[in-house]
Every structure is written in structure tokens, then in C-alpha cells.
C-alpha positions in Angstrom: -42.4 21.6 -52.6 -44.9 22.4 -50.0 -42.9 25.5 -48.5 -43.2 27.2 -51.4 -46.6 27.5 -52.2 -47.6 28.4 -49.1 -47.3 32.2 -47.9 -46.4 32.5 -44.4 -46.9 35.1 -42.2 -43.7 35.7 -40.6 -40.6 33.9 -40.1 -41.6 31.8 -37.4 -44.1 30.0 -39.5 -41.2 29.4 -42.4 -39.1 28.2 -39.6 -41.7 25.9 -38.3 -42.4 24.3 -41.9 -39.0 23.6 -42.7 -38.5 21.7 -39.5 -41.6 19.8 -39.9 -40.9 19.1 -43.2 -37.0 17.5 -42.2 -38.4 16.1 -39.4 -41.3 14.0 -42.2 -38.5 13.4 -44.4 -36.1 12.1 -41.9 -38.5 9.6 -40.8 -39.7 8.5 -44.7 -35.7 7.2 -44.7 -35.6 5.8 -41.8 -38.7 3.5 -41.8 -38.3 2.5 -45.6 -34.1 1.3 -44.8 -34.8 -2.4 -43.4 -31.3 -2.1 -42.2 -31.3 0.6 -39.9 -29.6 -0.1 -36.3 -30.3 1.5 -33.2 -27.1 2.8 -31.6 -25.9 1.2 -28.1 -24.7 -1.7 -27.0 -25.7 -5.3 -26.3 -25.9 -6.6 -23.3 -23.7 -9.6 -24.5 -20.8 -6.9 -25.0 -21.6 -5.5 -21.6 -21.3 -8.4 -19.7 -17.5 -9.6 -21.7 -16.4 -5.9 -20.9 -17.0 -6.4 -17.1 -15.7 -9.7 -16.9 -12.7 -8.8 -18.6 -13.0 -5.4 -15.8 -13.8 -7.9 -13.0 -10.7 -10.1 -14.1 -8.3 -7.4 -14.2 -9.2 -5.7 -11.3 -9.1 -9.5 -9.3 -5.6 -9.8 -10.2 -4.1 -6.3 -9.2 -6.3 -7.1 -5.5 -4.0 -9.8 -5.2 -1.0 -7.9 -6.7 -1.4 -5.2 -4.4 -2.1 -7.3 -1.1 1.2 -9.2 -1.3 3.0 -5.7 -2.3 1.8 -4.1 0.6 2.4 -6.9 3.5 6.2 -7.6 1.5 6.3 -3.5 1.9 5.6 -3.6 6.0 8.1 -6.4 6.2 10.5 -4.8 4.7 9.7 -1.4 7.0 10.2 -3.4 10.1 13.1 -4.6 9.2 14.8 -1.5 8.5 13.2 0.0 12.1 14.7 -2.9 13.7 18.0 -2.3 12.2 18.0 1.4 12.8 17.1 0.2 16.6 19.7 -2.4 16.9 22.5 0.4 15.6 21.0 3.4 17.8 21.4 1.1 21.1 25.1 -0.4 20.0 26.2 3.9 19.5 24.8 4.7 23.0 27.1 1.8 23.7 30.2 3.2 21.6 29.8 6.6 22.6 29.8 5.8 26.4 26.6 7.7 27.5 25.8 7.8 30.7 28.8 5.5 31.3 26.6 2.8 30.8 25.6 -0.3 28.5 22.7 -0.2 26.5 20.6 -3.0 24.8 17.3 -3.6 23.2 14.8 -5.3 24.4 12.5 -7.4 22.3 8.7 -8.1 23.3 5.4 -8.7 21.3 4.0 -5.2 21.2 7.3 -3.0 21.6 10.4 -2.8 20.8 12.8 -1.3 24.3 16.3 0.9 23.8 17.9 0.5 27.5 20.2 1.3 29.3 21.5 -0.9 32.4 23.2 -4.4 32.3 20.0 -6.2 31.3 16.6 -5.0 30.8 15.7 -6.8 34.4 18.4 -4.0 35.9 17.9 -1.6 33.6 17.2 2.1 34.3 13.5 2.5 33.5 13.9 6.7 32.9 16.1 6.3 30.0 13.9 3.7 27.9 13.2 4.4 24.7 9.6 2.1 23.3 8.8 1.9 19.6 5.6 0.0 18.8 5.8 -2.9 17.3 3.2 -3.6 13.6 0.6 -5.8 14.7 1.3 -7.9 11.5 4.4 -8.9 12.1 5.8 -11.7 14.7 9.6 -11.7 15.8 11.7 -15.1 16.9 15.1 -15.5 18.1 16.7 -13.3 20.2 14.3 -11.4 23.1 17.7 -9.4 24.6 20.8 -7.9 23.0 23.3 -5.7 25.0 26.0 -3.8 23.6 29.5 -3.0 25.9 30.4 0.3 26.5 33.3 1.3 24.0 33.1 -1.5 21.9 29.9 -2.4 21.0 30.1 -5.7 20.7 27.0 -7.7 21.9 26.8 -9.9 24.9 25.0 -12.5 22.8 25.2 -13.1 19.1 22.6 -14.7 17.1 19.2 -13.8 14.4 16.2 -12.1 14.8 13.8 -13.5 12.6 10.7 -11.1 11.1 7.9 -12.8 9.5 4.5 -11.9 8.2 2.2 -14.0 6.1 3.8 -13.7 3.3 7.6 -14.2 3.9 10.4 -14.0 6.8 13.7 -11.8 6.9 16.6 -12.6 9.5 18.8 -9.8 11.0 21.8 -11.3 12.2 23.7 -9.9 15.2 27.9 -10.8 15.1 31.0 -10.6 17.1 32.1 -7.4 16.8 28.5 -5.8 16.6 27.9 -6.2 13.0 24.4 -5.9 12.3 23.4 -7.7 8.7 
């Protein structure tokens, strides 16, 4: 062996040899191995792994987008309901010894209180906006009595969006479904 014949000066040197001498016997393996492999990957198994990443990720955007509108649907809904039953107790509970009623329009939904929302007393409205993504059909105007709550008018109140439609039905005796 090389190292050892030589005499070197400090350790430095002897450091310096052995690495050299790794480094030239590292590379005597390395080019006489006709199999040796460089590490990585190809760009074959780069372009199934996106796919496959492009694929997945496609499906969940769909997933997700029908989630989400089903989601605000179902939102509405409930704020519509909770609307409906807030007027029809305002009703039950008398206040202001008057009737009160909700008012349906495109960008708001209106708690009154008066005998229609043309009469009503403008003071005491209460306006909830309305999602932009969502359209409502069927009844515009439901009044409650005082005492009872029953509703004037019975009928549905159809939500829809894009994806699906939910009906709220108004009864007899102020049932709210």
C-alpha cells in the first residue's frame, strides 16, 4: 500500500492520502461494474405518478363542488325555516298586538309586521340576505294570525340551486315541514 511507505509530515497529509486513495478506489469499482445505475427516476415514472395525481385530484374537484353547493342548499333551507318559525312566534306571542309575516323577494328575505307586507310597519322589519346561488318559487307572502299562528295562505316554497331543489311546506295550523 501506498500510505505506508510514504512518511508524512503531519496528520493532514495522512488524512489527505487516505481520502485520495478511497476516493481512486471507489471509482476503480464503479467504472469496471457494467451494471451500475444512476439513482433517480425516469421520466416515464414521473409522468404515471402525475397522471395518477392529476386524476385523483380531478375527481375530489368535482367531489367537493357538488358537496359545497348541496352544503349552501341545505343552509338556506334551515335559514328559511328558522325565518318562517321566528315570524309565526311574533304571531303566537301577540307582540305588538299585531300579525306578522315574511316576505319573500330575490335578494332578501322580510320578517313583518302589519296585515300584508303592502301595510306593513316598515320600523319593525327585519331583512336577511338572501345567497346569490340560490332561487326561491312558490309562495312570495306568508302571514301568521295573532294567537294562533296559523298562516293566511298554505302552500311550498321551493329552494333550488344547480345541483338539486328542497320544498318547505307551510300547513293549516302553521306547521312548517
Amino acid at each position: 500500500m501506498q500510505l505506508l511507505k510514504t512518511s508524512p509530515v503531519n496528520d493532514w497529509e495522512v488524512a489527505r492520502l487516505i481520502h485520495k486513495q478511497i476516493d481512486h478506489n471507489a471509482m476503480k469499482l464503479i467504472s469496471n461494474n457494467p451494471t451500475t445505475y444512476s439513482e433517480g427516476f425516469t421520466i416515464i415514472e414521473l409522468l404515471v405518478s402525475i397522471a395518477i395525481l392529476v386524476g385523483i385530484s380531478g375527481l375530489g374537484l368535482f367531489v367537493s363542488i357538488d358537496f359545497y353547493k348541496s352544503y349552501i342548499l341545505n343552509s338556506e333551507r334551515d335559514i328559511v325555516v328558522s325565518i318562517l318559525q321566528s315570524a309565526r312566534n311574533y304571531s303566537i306571542t301577540n307582540i305588538n298586538e299585531s300579525k306578522h309575516g315574511v316576505y319573500f323577494n330575490p335578494t332578501e328575505y322580510v320578517i313583518f309586521q302589519g296585515n300584508s307586507y303592502a301595510t306593513r310597519t316598515i320600523i319593525y322589519d327585519e331583512n336577511i340576505k338572501v345567497n346569490p346561488g340560490i332561487t326561491h318559487t312558490g309562495l312570495q307572502e306568508i302571514i301568521f294570525q295573532q294567537l294562533t299562528g296559523e298562516p293566511a295562505i298554505t302552500g311550498d316554497i321551493v329552494l333550488n340551486n344547480s345541483v338539486r331543489s328542497l320544498i318547505i311546506s307551510v300547513q293549516n295550523e302553521g306547521r312548517i315541514n
